[in-house]
C-alpha positions in Angstrom: 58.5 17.6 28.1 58.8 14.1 28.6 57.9 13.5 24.6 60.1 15.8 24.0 63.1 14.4 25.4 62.3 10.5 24.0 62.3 12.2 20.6 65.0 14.2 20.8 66.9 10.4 22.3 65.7 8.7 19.4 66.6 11.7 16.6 70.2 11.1 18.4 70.4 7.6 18.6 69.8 7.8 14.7 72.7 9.8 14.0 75.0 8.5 15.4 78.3 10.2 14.2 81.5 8.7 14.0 84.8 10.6 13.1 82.9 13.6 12.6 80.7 11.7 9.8 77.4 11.1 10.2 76.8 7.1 9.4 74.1 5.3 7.6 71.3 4.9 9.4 70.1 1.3 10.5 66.1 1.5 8.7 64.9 -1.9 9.8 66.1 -1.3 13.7 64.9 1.9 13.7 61.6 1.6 12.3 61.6 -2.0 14.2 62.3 0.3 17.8 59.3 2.6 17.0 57.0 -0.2 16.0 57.6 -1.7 19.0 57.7 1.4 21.7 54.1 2.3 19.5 55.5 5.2 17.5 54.6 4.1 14.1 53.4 7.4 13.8 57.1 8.3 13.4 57.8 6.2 10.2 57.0 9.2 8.0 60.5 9.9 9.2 62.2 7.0 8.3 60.2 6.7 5.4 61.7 10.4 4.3 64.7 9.7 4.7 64.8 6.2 2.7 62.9 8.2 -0.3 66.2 10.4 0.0 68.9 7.8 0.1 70.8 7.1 -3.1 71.8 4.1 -1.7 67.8 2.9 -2.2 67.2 3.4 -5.2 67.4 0.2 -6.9 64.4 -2.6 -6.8 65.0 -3.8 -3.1 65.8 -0.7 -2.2 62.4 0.4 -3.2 60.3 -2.5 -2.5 61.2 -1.8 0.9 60.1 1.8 1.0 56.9 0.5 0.2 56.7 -2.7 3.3 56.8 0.2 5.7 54.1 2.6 3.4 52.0 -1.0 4.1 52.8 -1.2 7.4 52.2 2.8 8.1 48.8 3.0 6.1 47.2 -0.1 8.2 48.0 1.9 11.3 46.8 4.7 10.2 43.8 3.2 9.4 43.5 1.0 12.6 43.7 4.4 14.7 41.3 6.0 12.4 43.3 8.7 11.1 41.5 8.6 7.5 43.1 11.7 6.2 46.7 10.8 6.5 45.8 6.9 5.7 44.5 8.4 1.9 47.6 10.7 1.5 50.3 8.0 2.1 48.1 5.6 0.3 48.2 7.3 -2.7 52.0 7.9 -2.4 52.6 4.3 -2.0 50.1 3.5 -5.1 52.4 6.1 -7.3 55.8 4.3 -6.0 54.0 1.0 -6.3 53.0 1.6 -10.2 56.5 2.7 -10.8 57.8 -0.8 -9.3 55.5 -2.4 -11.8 55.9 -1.1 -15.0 59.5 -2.5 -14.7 58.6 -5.6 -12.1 55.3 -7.0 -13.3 56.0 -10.3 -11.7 58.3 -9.5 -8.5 55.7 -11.7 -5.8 56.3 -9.5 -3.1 55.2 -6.0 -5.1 52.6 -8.3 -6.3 51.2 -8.4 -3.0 51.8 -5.1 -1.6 49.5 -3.6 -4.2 46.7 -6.1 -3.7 47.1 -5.3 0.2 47.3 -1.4 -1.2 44.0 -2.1 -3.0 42.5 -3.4 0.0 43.2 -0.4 2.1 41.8 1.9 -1.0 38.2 -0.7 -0.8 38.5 -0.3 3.2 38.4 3.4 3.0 36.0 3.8 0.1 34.0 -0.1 0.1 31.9 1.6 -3.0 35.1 1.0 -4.6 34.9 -2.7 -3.8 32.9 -3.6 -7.3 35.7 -2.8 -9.6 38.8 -3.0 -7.6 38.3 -6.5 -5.9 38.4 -8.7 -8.8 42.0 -7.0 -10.0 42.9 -7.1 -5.8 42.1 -10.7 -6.2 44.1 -11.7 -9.6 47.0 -9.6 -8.0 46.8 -11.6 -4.4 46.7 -14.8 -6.6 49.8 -14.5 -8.8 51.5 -13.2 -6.1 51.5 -16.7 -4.0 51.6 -18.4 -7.3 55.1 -16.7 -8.0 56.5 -16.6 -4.5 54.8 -19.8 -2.6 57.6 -20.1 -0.1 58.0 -16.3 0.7 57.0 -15.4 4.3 56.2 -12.1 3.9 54.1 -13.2 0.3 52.1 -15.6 2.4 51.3 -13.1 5.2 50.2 -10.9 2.3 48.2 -13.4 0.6 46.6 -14.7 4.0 45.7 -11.1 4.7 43.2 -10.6 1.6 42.0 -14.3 2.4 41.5 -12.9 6.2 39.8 -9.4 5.4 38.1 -9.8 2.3 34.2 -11.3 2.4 33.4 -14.0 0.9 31.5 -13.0 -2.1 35.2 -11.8 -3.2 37.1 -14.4 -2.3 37.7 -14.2 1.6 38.7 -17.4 3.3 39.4 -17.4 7.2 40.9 -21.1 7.2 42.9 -20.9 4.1 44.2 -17.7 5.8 45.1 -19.1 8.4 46.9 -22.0 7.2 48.7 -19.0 4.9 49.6 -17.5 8.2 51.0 -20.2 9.5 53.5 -21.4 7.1 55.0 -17.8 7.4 55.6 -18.1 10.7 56.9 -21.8 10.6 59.4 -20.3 7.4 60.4 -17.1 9.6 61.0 -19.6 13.1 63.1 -21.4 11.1 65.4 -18.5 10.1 67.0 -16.0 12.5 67.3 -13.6 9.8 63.8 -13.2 8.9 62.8 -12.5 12.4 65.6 -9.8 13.5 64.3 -6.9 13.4 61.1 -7.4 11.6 57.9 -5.9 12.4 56.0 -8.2 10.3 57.4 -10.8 12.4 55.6 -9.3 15.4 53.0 -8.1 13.8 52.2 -12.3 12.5 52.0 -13.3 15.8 49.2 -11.2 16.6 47.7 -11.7 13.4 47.0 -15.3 14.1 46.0 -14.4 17.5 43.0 -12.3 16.1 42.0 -15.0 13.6 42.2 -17.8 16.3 40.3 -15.2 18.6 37.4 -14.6 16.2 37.5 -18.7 15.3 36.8 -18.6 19.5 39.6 -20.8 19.6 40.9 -19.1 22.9 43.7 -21.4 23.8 45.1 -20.9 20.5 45.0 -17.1 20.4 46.3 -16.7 24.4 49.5 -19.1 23.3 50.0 -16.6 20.4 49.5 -13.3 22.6 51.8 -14.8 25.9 54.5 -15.9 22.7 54.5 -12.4 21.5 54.4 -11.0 25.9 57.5 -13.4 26.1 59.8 -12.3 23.6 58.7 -8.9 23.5 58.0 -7.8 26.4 57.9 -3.8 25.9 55.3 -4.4 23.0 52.7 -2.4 24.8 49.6 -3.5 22.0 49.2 -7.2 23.1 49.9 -6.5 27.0 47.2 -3.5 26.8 44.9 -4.2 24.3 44.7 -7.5 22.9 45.9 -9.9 25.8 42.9 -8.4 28.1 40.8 -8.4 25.4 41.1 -12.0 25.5 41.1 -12.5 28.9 37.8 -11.3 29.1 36.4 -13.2 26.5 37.9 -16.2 28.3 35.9 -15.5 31.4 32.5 -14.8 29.7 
């Protein structure tokens, strides 16, 4: 019942009519509220709805259809729902290919697909062999085009981050990709309204800091994300205790 009535509030909130017209619908804040109340599982809403809007159809428009298929397939995966990872994987892959053919050099669709490749080697690593080394050359000339881009950097940092090694991984240089982002997005108000990457940056270099056992580091990153976002139940649940114990042991 309780569900119930949160969903119905938040189907509401988005349509908010004025004059008897129903306005536009605010994406980024509402994808941005569900992110942070945990409801990613709701994109496939928003997502819906942006695939439907005339008004989205150009490059941008497009480009950021396919930040929230990112951001919706790496929770997908992270809660182990394999089955609806795959099927909104392989709609982002067909919206990213269409980008392509007409972008081959935007930097930020550059990196979306070499992110979208690393979900495709994470849920099939045979795969790894002949996708890594395109992955790779995609990651690359992504950064090389768009070296000042926050969200190209968190991209880039990401395949550094996850990727082994033998392919290319690099925890340090990842970090240090990390942190430029989040020095370009502090500097700029803009960049961090309403942005789940924002967020979702913070923790990121919590984890790598965490798994470099630099504790400190991690628990200023965690109690940064606590302070400003309070209602973000995923640090104040999961990873913030997490740490805590580590910190003890």
């Amino acid at each position: 019942e309780e569900m119930k009535r949160i969903f119905i509030f938040t189907i509401l909130s988005l349509c908010i009519v004025s004059g008897g017209k129903a306005q536009q619908i605010d994406y980024k804040t509402t994808a941005f509220n569900l992110f942070l109340n945990g409801k990613i599982s709701q994109w496939p809403w928003v997502i819906n709805k942006m695939v439907a809007d005339p008004k989205l159809q150009d490059t941008e428009g497009q480009l950021e259809i396919l930040t929230y298929y990112y951001g919706l397939v790496g929770h997908l995966m992270d809660v182990g729902q394999k089955k609806q990872a795959s099927e909104n994987l392989r709609k982002a892959n067909e919206l990213a290919m269409k980008l392509y053919k007409t972008n081959p050099d935007n930097p930020l669709l550059l990196g979306l697909m070499s992110n979208l490749t690393g979900f495709q080697i994470a849920l099939s690593p045979l795969k790894a062999t002949t996708l890594a080394k395109g992955m790779m050359n995609k990651a690359k000339k992504s950064i090389a085009k768009g070296p000042n881009d926050p969200h190209v950097n968190i991209l880039y940092s990401n395949i550094l981050f996850y990727m082994p090694g033998i392919f290319g991984g690099d925890t340090e240089k990842a970090l240090q990709g990390y942190k430029k982002a989040l020095q370009t997005m502090e500097a700029d108000p803009e960049l961090k309204k309403n942005n789940w990457m924002y967020i979702q940056l913070m923790v990121t270099i919590g984890v790598v800091e965490e798994k470099r056992e630099n504790y400190v580091e991690a628990q200023k990153m965690y109690r940064k994300v606590l302070e400003l976002y309070p209602e973000y139940a995923h640090v104040k649940n999961v990873s913030y205790p997490r740490l805590l114990e580590k910190m003890k042991g």
